[in-house]
C-alpha positions as CSV (number, residue, x, y, z in Angstrom):
1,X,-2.5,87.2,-72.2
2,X,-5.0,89.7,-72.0
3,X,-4.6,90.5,-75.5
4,X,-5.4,87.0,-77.0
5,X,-8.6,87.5,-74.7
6,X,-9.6,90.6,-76.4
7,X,-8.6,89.6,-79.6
8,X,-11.2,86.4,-78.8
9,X,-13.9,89.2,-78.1
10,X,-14.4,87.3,-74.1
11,X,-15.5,89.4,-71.3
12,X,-15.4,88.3,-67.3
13,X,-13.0,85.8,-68.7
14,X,-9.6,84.8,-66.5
15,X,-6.5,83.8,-67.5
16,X,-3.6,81.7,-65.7
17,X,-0.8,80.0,-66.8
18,X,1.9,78.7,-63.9
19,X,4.9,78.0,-65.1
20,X,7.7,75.9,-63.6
21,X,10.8,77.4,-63.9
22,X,13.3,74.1,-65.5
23,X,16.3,76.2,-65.6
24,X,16.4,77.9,-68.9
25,X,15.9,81.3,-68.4
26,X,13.6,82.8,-71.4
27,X,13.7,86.5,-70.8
28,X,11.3,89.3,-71.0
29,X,10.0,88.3,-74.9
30,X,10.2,84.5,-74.5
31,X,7.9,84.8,-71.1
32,X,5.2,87.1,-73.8
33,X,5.4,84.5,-76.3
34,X,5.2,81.6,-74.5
35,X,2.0,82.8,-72.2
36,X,0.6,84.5,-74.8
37,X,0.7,80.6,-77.4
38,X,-0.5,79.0,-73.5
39,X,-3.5,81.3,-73.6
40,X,-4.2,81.1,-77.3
41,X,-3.5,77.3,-77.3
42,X,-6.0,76.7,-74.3
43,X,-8.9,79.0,-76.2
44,X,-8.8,76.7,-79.5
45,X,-10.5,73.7,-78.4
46,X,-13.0,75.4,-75.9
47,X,-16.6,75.9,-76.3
48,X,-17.5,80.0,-76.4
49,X,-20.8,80.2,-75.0
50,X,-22.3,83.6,-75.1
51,X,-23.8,85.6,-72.0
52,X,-27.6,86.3,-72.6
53,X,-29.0,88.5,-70.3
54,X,-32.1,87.6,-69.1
55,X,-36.0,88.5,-67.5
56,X,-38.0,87.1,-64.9
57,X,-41.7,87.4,-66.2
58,X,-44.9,86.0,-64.1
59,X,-48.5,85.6,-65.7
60,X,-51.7,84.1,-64.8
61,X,-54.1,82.5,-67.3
62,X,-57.1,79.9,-67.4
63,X,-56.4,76.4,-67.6
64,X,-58.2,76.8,-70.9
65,X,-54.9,78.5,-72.3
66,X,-52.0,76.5,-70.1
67,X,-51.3,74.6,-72.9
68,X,-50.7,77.5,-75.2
69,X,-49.1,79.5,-72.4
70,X,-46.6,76.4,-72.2
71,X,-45.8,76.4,-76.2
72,X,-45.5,80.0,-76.7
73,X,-42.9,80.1,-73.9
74,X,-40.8,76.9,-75.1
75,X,-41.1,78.0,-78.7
76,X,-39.7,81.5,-77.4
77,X,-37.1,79.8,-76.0
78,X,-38.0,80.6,-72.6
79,X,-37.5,78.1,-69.1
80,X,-40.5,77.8,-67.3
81,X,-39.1,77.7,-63.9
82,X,-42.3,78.0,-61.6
83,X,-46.2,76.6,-62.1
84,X,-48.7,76.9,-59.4
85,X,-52.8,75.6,-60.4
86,X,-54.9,77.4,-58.0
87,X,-58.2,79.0,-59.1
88,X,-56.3,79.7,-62.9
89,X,-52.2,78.7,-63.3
90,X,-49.4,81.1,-62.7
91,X,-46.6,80.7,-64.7
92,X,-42.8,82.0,-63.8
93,X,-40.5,81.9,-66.2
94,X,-37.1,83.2,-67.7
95,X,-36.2,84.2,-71.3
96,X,-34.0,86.1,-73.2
97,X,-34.4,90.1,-72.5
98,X,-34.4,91.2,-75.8
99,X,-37.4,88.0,-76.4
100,X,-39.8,89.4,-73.4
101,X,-41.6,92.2,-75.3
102,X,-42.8,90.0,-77.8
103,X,-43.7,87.1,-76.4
104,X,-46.1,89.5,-73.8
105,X,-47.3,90.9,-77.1
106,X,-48.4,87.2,-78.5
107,X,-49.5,86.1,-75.3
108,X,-51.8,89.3,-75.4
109,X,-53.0,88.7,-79.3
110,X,-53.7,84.9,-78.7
111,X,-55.7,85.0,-75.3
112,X,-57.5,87.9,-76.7
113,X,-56.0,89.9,-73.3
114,X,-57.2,87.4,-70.6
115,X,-53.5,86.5,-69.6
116,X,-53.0,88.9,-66.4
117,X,-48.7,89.7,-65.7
118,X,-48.3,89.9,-62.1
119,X,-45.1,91.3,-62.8
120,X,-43.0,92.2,-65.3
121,X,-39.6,91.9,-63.7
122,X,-38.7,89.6,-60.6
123,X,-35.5,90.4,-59.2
């Protein structure tokens, strides 16, 4: 069983297959066989979605760029998770890891460096 899940290249993945026992004993290789076609049988049909780790990031900016603040992140494919107007609009959001660095880097060449990052990690 673990083998068809390696061969599937899943991690943090678990397996189980309950069998009944009906009175037909299958022995050692006919157990393997017949978890191993469960396991294989079960993975064909599912949906493999992959793990992406992900970063925290929190910015402020003037209400003049909130709109821009807003696309860059959605076009990054980030989830704004947090937005607070006070005196200029804080912005917490998620996105992939391997995205962060260079949506900081747009942010920075598009507001002309008046976008302040509070943070660059939230844990």
């Amino acid at each position: 069983m673990l083998e068809v899940l390696r061969h599937q290249d899943l991690e943090g993945v678990l397996a189980t297959v309950v069998r009944y026992f009906g009175g037909i004993k299958l022995g050692a290789g006919g157990l393997v066989r017949a978890y191993t076609d469960c396991v294989a049988q079960a993975l064909k049909d599912v949906a493999k979605v992959p793990l992406v780790r992900m970063k925290t990031l929190c910015c402020v900016a003037s209400y003049a760029l909130e709109g821009v603040v807003r696309r860059e992140i959605d076009a990054s494919g980030g989830l704004l998770q947090q937005v607070q107007h006070g005196e200029r609009v804080a912005f917490v959001f998620a996105l992939a890891e391997n995205a962060a660095a260079a949506l900081v880097a747009r942010l920075g060449e598009i507001s002309h460096g008046q976008i302040a990052w509070i943070a660059d990690t939230i844990e």
